[in-house]
N, C-alpha and C positions, 0 to 999 in steps of 0.2 A: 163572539161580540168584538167588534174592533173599539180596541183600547186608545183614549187618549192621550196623546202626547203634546208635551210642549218642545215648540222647536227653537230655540236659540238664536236668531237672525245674527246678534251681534255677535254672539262668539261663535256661532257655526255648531252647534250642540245640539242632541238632540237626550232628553231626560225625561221620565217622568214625571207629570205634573206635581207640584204640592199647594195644597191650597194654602191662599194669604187668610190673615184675618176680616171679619167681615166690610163688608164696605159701608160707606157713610149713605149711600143710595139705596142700599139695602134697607139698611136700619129704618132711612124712609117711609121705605115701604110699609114692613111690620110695624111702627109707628100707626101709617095710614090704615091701615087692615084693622087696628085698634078700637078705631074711631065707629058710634053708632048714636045716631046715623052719622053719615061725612059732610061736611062742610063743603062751599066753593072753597074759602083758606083752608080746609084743610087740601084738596086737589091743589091749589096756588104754590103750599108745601111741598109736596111731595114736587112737581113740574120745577120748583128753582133745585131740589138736590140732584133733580136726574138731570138738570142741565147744567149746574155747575160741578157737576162728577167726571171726571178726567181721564176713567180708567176702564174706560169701553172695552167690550172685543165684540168686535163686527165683521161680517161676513168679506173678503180679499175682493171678492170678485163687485158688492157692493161699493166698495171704498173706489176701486180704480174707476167704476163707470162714476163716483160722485165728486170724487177731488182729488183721483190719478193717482193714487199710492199703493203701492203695491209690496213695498217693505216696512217690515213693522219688527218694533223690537220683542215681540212676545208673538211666536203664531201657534196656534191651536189645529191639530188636524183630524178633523171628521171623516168619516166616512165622505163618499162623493155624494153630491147633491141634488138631484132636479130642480128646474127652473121653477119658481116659486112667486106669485106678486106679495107675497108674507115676506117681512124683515123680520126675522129673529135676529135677537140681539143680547148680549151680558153685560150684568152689570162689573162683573168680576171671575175670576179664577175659578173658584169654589162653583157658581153655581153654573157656569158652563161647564164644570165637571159632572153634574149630574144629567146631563145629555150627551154622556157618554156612549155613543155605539149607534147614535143617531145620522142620520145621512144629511149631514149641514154643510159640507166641502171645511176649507180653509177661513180659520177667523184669524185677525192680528188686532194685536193692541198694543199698549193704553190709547184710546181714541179720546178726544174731549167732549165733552154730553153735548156745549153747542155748536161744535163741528158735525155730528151726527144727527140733532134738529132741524139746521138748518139745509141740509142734504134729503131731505126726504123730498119725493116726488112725487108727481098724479101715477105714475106707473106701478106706485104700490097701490095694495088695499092695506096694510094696517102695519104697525108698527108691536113688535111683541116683546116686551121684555123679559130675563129669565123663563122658558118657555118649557123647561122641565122642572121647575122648582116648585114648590108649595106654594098653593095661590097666592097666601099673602105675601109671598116675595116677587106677586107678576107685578105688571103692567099694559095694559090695550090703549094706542091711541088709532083708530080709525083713520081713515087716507082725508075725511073731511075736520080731524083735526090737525093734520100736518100745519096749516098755515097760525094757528097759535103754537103749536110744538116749535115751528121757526122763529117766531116772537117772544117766545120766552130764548130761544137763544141768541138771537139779537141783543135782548135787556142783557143778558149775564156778559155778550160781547164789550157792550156800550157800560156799565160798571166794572168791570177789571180794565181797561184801559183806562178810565178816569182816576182807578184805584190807583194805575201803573202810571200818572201823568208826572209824577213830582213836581219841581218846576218845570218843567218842560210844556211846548203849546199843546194845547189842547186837541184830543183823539178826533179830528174830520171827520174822518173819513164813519169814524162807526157812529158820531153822533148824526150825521146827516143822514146816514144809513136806517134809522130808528125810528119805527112811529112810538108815540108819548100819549099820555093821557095828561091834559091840561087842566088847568088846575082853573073853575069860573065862579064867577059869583051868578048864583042862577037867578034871580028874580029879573037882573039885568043884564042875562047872557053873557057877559063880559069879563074881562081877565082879572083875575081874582090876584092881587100884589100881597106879599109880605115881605113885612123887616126882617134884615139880616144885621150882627151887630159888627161885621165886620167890610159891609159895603153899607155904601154914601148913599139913602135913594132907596125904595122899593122896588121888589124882585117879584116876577113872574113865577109861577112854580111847573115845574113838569114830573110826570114820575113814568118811570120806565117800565114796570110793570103792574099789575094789579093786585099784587099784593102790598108793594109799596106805596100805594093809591088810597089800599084800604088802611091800613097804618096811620097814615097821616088824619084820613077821611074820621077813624074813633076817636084816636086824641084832641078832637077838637073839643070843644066845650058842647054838652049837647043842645043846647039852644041854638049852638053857630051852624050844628052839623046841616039842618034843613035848608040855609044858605049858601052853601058850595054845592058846586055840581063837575064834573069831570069830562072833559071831551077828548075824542080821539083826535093825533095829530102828525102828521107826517113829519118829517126830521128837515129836510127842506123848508117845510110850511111853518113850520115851529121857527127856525132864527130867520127866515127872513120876516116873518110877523114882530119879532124882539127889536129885530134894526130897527122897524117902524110906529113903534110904541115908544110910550118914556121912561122902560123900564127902566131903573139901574142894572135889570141885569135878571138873570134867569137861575133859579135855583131847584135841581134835580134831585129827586127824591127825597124833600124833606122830612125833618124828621128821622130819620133812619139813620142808620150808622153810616151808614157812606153818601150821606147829604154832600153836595157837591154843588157850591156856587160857581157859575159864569158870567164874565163882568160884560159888559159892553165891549171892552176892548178883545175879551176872548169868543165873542161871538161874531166883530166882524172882521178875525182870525178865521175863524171857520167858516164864515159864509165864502170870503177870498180863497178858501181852498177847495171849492168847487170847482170839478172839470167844466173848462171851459167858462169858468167865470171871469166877468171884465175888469 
């Protein structure tokens, strides 16, 4: 059986693996596997841990054809591999350990969950995660969910930069990058505003993911809940519809912990940093 090693990129080493303690992606899982029956939030769950999980190990030969890396500080060496339209994939140390002696080539890591969402193509059929572990620590997303696999890494892209904004202008590039679920009043189709107590004016709301959607969507009074309604929205189509509204101003995923107001003034900040904008 060919044994697992870990090879050392930084310092040049090559040692026996030791496994880390378990990961928070993991736990996830077993979480999820708990659940009977499962929920869309509970799936909503498990999709924001594996994409906000940092600590990948993906296949060398994967990584260079999807965003040209080919050094990593942690690589893992398997046996060689035939060509495969299968991404196996770990969440961690420990349980690419237990596909030990399998023909998977060279894995390197820590990768980040929405670097590795966002990277999936039509050239796969499916995405696998821990693929010799105990079911309940798998995962299967089919090649026809790639494109919400990609959208949940967008959302987690577009909230860690606004996390990361301090005073600083506001994330562009990932917020135009983003489609939104808009926030409406459904009997009149139309944009649904709330107060904020720290802007002049009522605010538009957006939310970046569907779980953040649904959060807001419970907490409402249940009498109000029948009167909102949720539309999808392109990141483009979302601030230049702001410019042209009376918002005071647009606020991203209320309600939640990382509720994130944008004024007027930091929206047509970011619409001006469109390429090629006039």
């Amino acid at each position: 059986m060919t044994s697992l090693y870990e090879a050392s990129t930084s310092a040049g080493s090559v040692s026996p693996a030791s496994p880390p303690m378990m990961s928070s992606a993991r736990r996830a899982l077993l979480t999820f596997a708990s659940r009977s029956p499962a929920t869309q939030a509970d799936v909503d769950q498990v999709m924001r841990s594996l994409v906000s999980h940092d600590d990948w190990f993906v296949p060398v030969l994967f990584a260079e054809r999807a965003w040209n890396q080919s050094h990593f500080d942690r690589t893992l060496l398997f046996a060689d591999a035939p060509p495969s339209p299968v991404l196996n994939v770990f969440t961690d140390l420990e349980s690419a350990m237990l596909a030990e002696g399998e023909a998977l080539g060279v894995y390197g890591g820590p990768v980040p969950g929405a670097r590795l969402m966002t990277a999936l193509t039509s050239d796969l059929s499916a995405l696998i995660v821990n693929p010799k572990s105990p079911r309940e620590e798998q995962w299967y997303i089919a090649s026809t969910g790639f494109e919400i696999a990609a959208g949940w890494g967008s959302a987690i892209g577009v909230e860690r930069a606004l996390a990361d904004r301090g005073n600083g202008p506001a994330p562009a590039a990932e917020l135009l990058g983003h489609s939104y679920q808009l926030l409406l009043e459904k009997a009149a189709h139309a944009l649904a505003q709330i107060y904020l107590p720290d802007i002049d004016g009522a605010v538009a709301v957006g939310f970046t993911a569907t779980d953040r959607a649904e959060e807001f969507m419970s907490s409402l009074p249940i009498e109000a809940r029948p009167l909102a309604d949720l539309a999808p929205l392109g990141g483009v189509q979302l601030f230049e519809m702001m410019r042209g509204v009376g918002a005071a101003g647009l606020v991203i995923n209320a309600g939640s912990d990382d509720q994130t107001a944008l004024t007027r003034d930091d929206i047509a900040e970011i619409l001006a940093a469109r390429p090629h904008a006039g």
